[in-house]
C-alpha positions as CSV (number, residue, x, y, z in Angstrom):
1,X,48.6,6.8,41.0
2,X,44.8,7.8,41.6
3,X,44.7,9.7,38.3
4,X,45.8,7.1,36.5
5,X,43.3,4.9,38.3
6,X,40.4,7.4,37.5
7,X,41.6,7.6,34.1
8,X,41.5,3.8,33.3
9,X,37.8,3.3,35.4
10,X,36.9,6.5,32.7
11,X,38.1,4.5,29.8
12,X,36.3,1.2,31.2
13,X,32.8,3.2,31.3
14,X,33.2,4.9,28.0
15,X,34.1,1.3,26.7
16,X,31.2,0.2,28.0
17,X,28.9,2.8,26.6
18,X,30.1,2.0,23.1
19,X,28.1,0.7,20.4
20,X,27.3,-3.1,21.7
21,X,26.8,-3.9,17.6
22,X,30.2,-2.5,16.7
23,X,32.6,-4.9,15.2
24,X,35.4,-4.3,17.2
25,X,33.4,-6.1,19.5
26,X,31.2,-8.4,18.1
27,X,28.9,-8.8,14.9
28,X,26.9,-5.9,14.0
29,X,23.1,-7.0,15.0
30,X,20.2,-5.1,13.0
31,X,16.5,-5.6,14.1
32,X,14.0,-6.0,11.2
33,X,10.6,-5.4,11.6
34,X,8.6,-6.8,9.0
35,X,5.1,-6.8,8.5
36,X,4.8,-9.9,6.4
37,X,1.1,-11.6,7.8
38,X,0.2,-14.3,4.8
39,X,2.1,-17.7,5.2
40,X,4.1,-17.7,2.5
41,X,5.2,-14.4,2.7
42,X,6.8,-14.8,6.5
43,X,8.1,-17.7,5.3
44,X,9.7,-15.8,2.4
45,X,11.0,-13.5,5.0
46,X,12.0,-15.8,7.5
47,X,14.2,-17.9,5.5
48,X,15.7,-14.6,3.3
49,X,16.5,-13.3,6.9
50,X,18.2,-16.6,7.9
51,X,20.0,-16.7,4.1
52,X,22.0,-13.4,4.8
53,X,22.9,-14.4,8.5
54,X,24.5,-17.9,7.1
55,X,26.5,-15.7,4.8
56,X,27.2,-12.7,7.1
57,X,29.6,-13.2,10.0
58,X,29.9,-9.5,10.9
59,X,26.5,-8.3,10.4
60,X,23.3,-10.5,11.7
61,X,19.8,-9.5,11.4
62,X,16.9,-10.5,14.0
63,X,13.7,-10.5,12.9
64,X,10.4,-8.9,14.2
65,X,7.2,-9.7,13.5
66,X,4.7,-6.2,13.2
67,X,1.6,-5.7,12.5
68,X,-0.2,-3.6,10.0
69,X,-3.1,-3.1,12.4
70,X,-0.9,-1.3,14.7
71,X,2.1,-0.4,13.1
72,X,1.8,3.8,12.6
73,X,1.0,3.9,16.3
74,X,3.6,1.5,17.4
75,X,6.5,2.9,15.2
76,X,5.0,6.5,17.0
77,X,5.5,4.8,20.2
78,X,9.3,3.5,19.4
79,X,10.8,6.5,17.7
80,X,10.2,8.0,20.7
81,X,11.6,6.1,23.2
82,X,14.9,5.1,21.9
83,X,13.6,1.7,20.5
84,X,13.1,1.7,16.7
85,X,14.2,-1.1,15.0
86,X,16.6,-0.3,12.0
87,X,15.1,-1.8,9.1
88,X,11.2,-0.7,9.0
89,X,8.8,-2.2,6.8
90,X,5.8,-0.3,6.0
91,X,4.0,1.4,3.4
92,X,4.9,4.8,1.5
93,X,1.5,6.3,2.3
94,X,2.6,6.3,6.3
95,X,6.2,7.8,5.8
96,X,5.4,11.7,5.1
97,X,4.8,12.3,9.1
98,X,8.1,10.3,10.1
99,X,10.2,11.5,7.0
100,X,9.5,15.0,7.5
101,X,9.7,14.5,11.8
102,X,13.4,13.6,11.4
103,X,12.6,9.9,12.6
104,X,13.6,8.4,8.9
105,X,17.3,8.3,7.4
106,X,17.4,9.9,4.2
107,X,18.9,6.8,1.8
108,X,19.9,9.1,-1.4
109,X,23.5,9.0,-0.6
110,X,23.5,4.8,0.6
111,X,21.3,3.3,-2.1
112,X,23.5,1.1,-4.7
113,X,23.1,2.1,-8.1
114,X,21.3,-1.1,-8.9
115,X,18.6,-0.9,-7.1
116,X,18.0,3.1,-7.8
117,X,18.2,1.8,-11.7
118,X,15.7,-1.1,-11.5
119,X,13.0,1.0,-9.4
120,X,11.6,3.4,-12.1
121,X,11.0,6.5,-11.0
122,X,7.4,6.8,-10.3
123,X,7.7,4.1,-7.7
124,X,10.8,6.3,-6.4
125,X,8.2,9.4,-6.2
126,X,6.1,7.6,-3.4
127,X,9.2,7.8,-1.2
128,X,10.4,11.0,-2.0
129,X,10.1,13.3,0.8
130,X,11.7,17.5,-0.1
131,X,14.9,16.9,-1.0
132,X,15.5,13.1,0.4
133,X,14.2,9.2,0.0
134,X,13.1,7.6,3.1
135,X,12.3,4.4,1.9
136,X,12.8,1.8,-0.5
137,X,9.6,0.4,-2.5
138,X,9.1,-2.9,-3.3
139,X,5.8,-4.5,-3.5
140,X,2.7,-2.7,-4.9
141,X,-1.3,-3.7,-6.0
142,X,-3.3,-2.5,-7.9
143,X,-7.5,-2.6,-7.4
144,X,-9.3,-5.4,-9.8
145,X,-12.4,-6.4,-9.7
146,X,-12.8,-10.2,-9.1
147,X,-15.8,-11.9,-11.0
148,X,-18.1,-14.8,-10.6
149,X,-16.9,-16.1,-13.9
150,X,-19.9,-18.7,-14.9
151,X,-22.5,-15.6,-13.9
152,X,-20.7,-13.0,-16.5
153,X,-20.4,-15.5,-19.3
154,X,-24.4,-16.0,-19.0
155,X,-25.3,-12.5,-18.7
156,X,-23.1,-12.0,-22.5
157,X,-21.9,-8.9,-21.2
158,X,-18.3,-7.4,-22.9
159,X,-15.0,-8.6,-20.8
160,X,-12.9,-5.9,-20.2
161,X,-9.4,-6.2,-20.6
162,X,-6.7,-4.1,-19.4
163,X,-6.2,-2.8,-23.1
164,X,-9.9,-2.5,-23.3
165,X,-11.2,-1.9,-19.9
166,X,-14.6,-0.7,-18.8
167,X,-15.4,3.0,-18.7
168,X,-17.3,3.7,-15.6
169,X,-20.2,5.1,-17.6
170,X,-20.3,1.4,-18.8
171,X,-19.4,-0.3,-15.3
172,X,-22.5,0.8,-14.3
173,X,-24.8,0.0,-17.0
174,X,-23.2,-3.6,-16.6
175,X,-23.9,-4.1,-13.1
176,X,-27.3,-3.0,-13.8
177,X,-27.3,-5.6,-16.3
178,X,-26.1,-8.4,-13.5
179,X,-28.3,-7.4,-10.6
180,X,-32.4,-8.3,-9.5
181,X,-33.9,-11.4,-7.4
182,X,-32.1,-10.3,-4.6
183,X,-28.3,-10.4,-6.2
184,X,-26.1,-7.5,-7.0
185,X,-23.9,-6.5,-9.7
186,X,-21.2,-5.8,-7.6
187,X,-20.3,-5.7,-3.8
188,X,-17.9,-2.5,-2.4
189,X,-16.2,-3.8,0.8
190,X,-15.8,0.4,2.0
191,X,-15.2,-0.4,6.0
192,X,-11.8,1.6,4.6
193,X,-13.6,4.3,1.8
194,X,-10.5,6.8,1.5
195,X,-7.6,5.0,-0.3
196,X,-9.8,3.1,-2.6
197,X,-12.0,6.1,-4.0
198,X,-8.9,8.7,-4.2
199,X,-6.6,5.7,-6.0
200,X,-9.5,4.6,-8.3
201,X,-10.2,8.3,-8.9
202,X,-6.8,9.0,-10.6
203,X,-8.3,6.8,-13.5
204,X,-11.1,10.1,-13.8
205,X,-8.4,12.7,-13.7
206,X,-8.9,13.3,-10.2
207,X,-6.5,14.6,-8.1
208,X,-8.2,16.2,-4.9
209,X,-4.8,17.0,-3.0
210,X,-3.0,20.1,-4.8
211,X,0.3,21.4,-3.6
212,X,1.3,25.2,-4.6
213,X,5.0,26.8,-5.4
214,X,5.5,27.1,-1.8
215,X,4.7,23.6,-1.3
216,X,1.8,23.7,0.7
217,X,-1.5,21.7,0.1
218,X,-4.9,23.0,-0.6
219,X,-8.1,19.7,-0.7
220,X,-10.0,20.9,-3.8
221,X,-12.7,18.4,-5.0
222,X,-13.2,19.2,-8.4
223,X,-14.8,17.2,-11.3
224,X,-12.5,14.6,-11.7
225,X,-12.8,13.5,-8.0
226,X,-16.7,13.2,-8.2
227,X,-16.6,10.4,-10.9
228,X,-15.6,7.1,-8.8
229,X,-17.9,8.2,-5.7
230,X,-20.8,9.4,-7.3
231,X,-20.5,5.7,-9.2
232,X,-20.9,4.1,-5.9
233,X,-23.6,6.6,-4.6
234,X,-25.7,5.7,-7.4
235,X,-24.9,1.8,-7.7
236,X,-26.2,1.9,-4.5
237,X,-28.6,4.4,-3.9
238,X,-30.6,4.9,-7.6
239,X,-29.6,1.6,-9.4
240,X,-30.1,-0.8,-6.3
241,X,-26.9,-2.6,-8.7
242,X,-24.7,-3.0,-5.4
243,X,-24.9,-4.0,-2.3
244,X,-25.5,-1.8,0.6
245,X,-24.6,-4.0,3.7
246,X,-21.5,-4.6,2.4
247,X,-20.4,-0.8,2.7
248,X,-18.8,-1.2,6.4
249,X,-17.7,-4.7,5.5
250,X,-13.8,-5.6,5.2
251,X,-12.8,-7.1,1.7
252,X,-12.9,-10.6,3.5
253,X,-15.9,-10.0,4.7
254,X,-17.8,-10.4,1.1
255,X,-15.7,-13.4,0.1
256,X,-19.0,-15.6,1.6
257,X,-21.5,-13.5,-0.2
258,X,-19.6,-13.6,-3.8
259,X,-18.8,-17.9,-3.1
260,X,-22.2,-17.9,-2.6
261,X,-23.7,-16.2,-6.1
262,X,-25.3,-12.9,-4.2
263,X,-22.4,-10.7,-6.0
264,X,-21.5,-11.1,-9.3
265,X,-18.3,-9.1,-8.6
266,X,-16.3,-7.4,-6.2
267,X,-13.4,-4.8,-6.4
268,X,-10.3,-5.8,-4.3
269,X,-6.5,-5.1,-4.0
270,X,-4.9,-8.0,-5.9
271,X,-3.5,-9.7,-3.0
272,X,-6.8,-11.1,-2.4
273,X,-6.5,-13.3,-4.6
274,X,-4.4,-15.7,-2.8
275,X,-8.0,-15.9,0.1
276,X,-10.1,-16.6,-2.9
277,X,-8.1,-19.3,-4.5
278,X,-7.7,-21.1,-1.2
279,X,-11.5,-20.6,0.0
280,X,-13.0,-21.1,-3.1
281,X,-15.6,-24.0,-3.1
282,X,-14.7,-26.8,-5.4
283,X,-16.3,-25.8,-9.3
284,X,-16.4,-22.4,-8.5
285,X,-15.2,-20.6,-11.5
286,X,-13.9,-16.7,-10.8
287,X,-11.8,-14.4,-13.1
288,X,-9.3,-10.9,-12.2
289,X,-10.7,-7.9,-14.2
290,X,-9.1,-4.6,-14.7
291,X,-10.3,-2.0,-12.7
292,X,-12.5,0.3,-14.7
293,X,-11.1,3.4,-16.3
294,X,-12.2,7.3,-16.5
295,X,-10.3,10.3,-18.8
296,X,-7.2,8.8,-18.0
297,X,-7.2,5.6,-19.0
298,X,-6.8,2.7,-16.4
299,X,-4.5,4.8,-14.2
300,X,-4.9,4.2,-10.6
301,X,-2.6,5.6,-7.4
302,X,-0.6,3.1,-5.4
303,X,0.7,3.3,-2.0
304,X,3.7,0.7,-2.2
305,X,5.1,-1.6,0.3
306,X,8.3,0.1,1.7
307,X,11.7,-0.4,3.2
308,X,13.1,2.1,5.7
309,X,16.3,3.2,7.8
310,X,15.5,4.5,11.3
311,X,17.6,7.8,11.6
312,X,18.8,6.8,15.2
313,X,20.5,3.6,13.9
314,X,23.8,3.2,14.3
315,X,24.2,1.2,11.3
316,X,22.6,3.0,8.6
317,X,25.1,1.7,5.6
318,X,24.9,-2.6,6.8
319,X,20.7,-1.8,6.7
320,X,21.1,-0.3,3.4
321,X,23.1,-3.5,2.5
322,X,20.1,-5.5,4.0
323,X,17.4,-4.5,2.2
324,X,19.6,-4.5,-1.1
325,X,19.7,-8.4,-0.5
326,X,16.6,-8.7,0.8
327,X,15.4,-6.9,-3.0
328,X,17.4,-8.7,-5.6
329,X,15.3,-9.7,-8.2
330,X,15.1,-13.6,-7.3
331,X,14.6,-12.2,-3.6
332,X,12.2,-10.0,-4.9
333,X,9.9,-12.7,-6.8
334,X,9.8,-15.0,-3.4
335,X,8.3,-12.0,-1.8
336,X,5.9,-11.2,-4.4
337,X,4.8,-14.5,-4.7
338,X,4.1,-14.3,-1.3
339,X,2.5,-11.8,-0.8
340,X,0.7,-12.3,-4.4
341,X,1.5,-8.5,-5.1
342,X,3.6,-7.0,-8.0
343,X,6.9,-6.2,-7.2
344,X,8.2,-2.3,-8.3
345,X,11.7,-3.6,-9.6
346,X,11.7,-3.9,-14.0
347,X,13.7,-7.3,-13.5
348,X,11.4,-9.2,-11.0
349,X,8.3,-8.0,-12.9
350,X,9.4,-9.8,-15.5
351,X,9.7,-13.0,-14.1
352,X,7.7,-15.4,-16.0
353,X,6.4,-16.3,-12.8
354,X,4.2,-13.4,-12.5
355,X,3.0,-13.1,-15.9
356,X,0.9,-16.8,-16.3
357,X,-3.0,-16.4,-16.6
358,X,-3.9,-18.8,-14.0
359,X,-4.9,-16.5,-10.6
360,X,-5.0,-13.7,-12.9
361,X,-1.5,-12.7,-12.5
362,X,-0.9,-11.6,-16.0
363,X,-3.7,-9.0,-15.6
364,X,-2.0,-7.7,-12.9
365,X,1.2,-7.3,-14.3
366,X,-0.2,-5.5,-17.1
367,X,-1.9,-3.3,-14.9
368,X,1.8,-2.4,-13.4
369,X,2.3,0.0,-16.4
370,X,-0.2,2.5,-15.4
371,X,0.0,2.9,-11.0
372,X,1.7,5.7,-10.1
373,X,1.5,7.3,-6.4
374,X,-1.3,8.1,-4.3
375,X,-2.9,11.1,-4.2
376,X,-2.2,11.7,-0.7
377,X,1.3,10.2,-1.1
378,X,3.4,13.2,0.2
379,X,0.8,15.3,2.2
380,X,1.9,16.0,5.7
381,X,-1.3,15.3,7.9
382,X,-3.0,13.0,5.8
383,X,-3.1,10.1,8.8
384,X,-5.3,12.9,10.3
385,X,-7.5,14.0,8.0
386,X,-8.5,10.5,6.4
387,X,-8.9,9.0,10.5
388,X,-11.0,12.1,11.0
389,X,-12.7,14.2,8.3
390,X,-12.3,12.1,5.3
391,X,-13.4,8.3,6.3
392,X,-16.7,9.9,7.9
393,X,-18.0,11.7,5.3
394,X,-17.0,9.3,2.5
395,X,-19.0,6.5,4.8
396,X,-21.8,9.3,4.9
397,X,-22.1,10.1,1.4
398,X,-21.8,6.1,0.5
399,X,-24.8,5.4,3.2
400,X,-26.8,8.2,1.3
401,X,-26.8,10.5,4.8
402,X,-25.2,13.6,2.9
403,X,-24.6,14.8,-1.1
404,X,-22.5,15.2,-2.8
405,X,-22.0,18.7,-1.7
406,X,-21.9,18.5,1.6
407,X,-19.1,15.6,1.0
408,X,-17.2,18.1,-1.2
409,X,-17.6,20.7,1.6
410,X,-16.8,18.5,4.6
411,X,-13.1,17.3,2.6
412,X,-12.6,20.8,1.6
413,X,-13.7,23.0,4.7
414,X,-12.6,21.0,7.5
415,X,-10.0,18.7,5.7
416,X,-8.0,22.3,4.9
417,X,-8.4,23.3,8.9
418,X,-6.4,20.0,9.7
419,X,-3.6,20.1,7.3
420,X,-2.9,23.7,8.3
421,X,-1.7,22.6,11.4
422,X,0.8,20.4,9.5
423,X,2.0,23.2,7.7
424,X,2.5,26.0,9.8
């Protein structure tokens, strides 16, 4: 009689430390932490979220609002105690630590074949960690330049278009053209100086992160790499053709300045645009330009919005069926809209929704053509060596502290000594 009894207070406690989500027992319950910030888009979210629980009686998702402020150190925080949520939402340039650390499912084997087919492949190479794919990308921008439209038209100057871009020889020349009295050609909001000089870079041929046959990463900063910064070092230092209290400003930050006709025009991501056509005074007139474009044409790197599978969840394959509905291509298009980015998917791209002149989306989707991934897309370390080597010496060179050769031997000589580490 007492074994029996121990036996069934046994079965009891292993009952109870069964999988609370399971469905034996009870809807499947997935946490999803987005990191949707503009109105529209956690609205998007919200009500997408709230779509698949009406139809879903055996698996419900909560949502969680993150922040992009915090989110690397937070996610840090939860993988280690226990307490990741099972659908993350971040972006492709933050997965290489987590991928590699064993804290991200690899999706190759659970991703339906529609969604591997309507990502193309480039976007797929941003997730691509070794062997596996740790996340799902969905939502990408591209750097424009956003232009007092009333100024350029009276300076005569060319208008570039994304078939006939500027060079960046002729960039310069132009905001040359655009600048004296106490106004500037352009305005570069560099508070953040590492993403946008190594994306913009790619346009120039430059590469800066190079991985050998064993996989490991050497910094080289070769010729290529010199084009966009020395660009800005000159606008700034020798032309006097941009701004230099803008360079530890935010993008927001110069919105005030450019309403108020002391920049003529300012590179930002493209989702930007949604803060300019809402602040905007009444009359003012303001355009999307392409980016301009080096050696290889108006290529620039992307870090894209992602969608990932916490390795410790307990429900990897009902995630994986989540973020398929949360990315068909009408889903898709609501968040895109929202976020006034570009989705990666062929079939939301071409929604006529994103392709009408008005805000300048049909610039951006023309742009779409030519991102492919970030430089440091893949490197192991590179949270590290932008926080600490890379951000420093870009602000230094930019402030006209250092050259151009002790910035090439501060990313090379000390960037090197802290991806090492990651590759030991």
């Amino acid at each position: 009689m007492r074994t029996r009894v121990l036996t069934l207070v046994v079965l009891l406690l292993l009952a109870g430390c069964s999988t609370g989500g399971g469905r034996d027992d009870g809807p499947v319950t997935l946490r999803f932490q987005s990191l949707a910030w503009q109105a529209e888009s956690v609205t998007a979210n919200e009500e997408l979220v709230k779509q698949w629980n009406a139809t879903h009686d055996d698996v419900k998702v909560e949502y969680v609002q993150g922040s992009w402020d915090s989110v690397h150190d937070q996610l840090l925080t939860a993988f280690e105690g226990g307490e990741a949520p099972d659908v993350i939402h971040d972006a492709s340039d933050d997965l290489a630590d987590f991928a590699y650390g064993g804290r991200l499912a690899d999706l190759t084997s659970l991703l339906p074949a529609r969604l591997k087919s309507d990502i193309p492949e480039r976007s797929w190479e941003t997730t691509t960690f070794g062997d596996g794919v740790y996340g799902v990308p969905f939502l990408q921008e591209p750097r424009i330049l956003v232009a007092n439209a009333t100024w350029l038209k009276r300076s005569r100057v060319r208008i570039p278009t994304p078939e006939h871009p500027w060079s960046w020889p002729e960039f310069r020349q132009i905001t040359r053209r655009l600048s004296g009295h106490g106004k500037y050609g352009v305005a570069w909001p560099l508070k953040e100086p590492v993403s946008a000089t190594l994306n913009l870079s790619l346009s120039a041929g430059g590469q800066l992160f190079h991985r050998d046959a064993d996989g490991d990463v050497t910094v080289r900063f070769e010729a290529g790499d010199a084009v966009v910064p020395r660009t800005v070092h000159d606008q700034i230092g020798a032309d006097r053709s941009a701004s230099p209290t803008t360079l530890g400003s935010g993008g927001s930050d110069t919105l005030p300045g450019f309403f108020g006709g002391r920049y003529a025009m300012v590179p930002l991501g493209f989702s930007y645009r949604q803060q300019i056509a809402q602040q905007a005074p009444k009359g003012f007139r303001w355009q999307v330009l392409p980016a301009p474009a080096g050696a290889d044409g108006p290529t620039q790197g992307v870090s894209p919005q992602t969608l990932s599978v916490a390795e410790d969840s307990r429900h990897k394959k009902e995630a994986v069926e989540f973020i398929d509905f949360l990315l068909r291509p009408k889903n898709t298009v609501r968040l895109a809209l929202g976020d006034w980015m570009l989705p990666t998917g062929t079939q939301a791209l071409s929604d006529p929704a994103l392709h009408g002149a008005k805000d300048g989306w049909a610039t951006g989707t023309a742009l779409a053509a030519h991102l492919r991934p970030a430089p440091a897309q893949s490197v192991r370390g590179y949270p590290e060596w932008k926080d600490k080597v890379a951000t420093p010496a870009f602000q230094e060179y930019y402030s006209g502290a250092i050259g151009l050769d002790a910035l090439r031997e501060r990313l090379e000589k000390d960037g090197n000594l802290v991806l090492a580490r990651y590759q030991r």
